[in-house]
N, C-alpha and C positions, 0 to 999 in steps of 0.2 A: 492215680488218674493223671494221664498225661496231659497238661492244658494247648492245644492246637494252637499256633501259632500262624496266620494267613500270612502267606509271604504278599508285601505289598509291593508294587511297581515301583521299580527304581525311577525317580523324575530324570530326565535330563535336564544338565545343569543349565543347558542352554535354554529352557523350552519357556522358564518361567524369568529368566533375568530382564529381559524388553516389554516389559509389557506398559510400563509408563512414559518410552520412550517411544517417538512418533513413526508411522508406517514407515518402511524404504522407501515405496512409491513417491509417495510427497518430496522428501529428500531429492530424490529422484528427478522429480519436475524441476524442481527448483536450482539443484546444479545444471540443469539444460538448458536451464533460461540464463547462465550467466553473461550471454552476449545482449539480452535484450535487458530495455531500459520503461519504467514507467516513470510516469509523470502523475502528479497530485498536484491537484488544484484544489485550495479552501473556496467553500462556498458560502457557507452560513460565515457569520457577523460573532463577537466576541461577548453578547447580549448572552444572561442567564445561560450559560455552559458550565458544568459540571466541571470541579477542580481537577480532578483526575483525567477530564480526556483534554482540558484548554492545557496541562503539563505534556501530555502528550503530542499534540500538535507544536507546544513550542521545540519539543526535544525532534520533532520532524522539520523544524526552520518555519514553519507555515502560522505566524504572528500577527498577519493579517488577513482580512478577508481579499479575495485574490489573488493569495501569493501562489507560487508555484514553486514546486522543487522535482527536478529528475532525478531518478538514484534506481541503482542495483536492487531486483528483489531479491529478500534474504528473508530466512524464517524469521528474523525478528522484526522485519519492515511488512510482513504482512500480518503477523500476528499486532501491530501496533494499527495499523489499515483497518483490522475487523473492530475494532476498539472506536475507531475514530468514522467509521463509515458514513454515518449521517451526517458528516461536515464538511465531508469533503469528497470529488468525482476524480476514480481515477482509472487508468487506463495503462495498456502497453502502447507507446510512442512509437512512428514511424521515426526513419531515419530522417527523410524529407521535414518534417516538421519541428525535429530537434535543429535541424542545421535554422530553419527560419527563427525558429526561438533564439537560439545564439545569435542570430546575425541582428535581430532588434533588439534585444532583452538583454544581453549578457553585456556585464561590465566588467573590467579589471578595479581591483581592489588591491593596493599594497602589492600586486604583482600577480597577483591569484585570478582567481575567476569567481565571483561573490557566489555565493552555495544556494542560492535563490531568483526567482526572477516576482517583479511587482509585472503585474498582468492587469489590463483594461478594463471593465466590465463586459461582457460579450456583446458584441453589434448584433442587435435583432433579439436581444434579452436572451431569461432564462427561460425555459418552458414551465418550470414547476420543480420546487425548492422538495423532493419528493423523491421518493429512491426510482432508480434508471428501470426498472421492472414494473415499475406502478405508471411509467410515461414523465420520471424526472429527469435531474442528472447523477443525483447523487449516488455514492457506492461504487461498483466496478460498474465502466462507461464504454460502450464498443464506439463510440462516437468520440471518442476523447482528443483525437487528433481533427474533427472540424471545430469542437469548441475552443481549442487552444488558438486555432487562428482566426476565428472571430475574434480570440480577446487577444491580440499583439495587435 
């Protein structure tokens, strides 16, 4: 008795090595966006916050409540975003509103340019300390460049 042997499908090598590593597409967006720039603004106050995300926000510069910082999206400054979402609104920046931010906000420091800006409380308040979807600001904010110049 000959025992039948089922020939099984050869895998390709390639087919199964990516699969914990993140779509193209993503990748994708994200090197596209390397001319544009967001802006985060801390919302919430330093009260009963969770160790892990008040580490996270200081490793973002944002130590206080209204700081502000501008920076390059990168997978790791949004995967740090989704982390921190309910403390902070944030947005892609216009051109026009960065130059106003530097021309009030920005100081020299030792020669540098300080890696943050302190920001006012917003003229006309907050509407609602509540994610931007439910009618707050928090999370990703398509409004992000009027709330920055109420608070300069």
């Amino acid at each position: 008795m000959e025992k039948q042997i089922k020939n099984k499908p050869e895998i390709n090598k390639t087919q199964g090595e990516n699969k914990n590593s993140s779509s193209p597409k993503k990748l994708d967006a994200i090197d596209s966006d390397k001319n544009k720039l967001i802006v985060i603004i801390r919302i919430s106050g330093m009260v009963k916050i969770n160790r892990f995300i008040e580490d996270t926000l200081y490793r973002m510069r944002l130590r206080r409540k209204y700081a502000c910082v501008v920076i390059k999206p990168t997978k790791d400054i949004l995967g740090m975003l989704e982390k921190v979402r309910h403390y902070v609104a944030y947005g892609e920046i216009n051109k026009e509103t960065y130059e106003k931010l530097l021309k009030a906000r920005g100081k020299k420091v030792d020669g540098k340019l300080k890696p943050f800006f302190r920001l006012h409380p917003p003229r006309g308040g907050i509407v609602s300390k509540r994610p931007y979807n439910l009618g707050g600001v928090l999370g990703p904010n398509k409004e992000i460049n009027e709330l920055v110049e109420r608070m300069l």
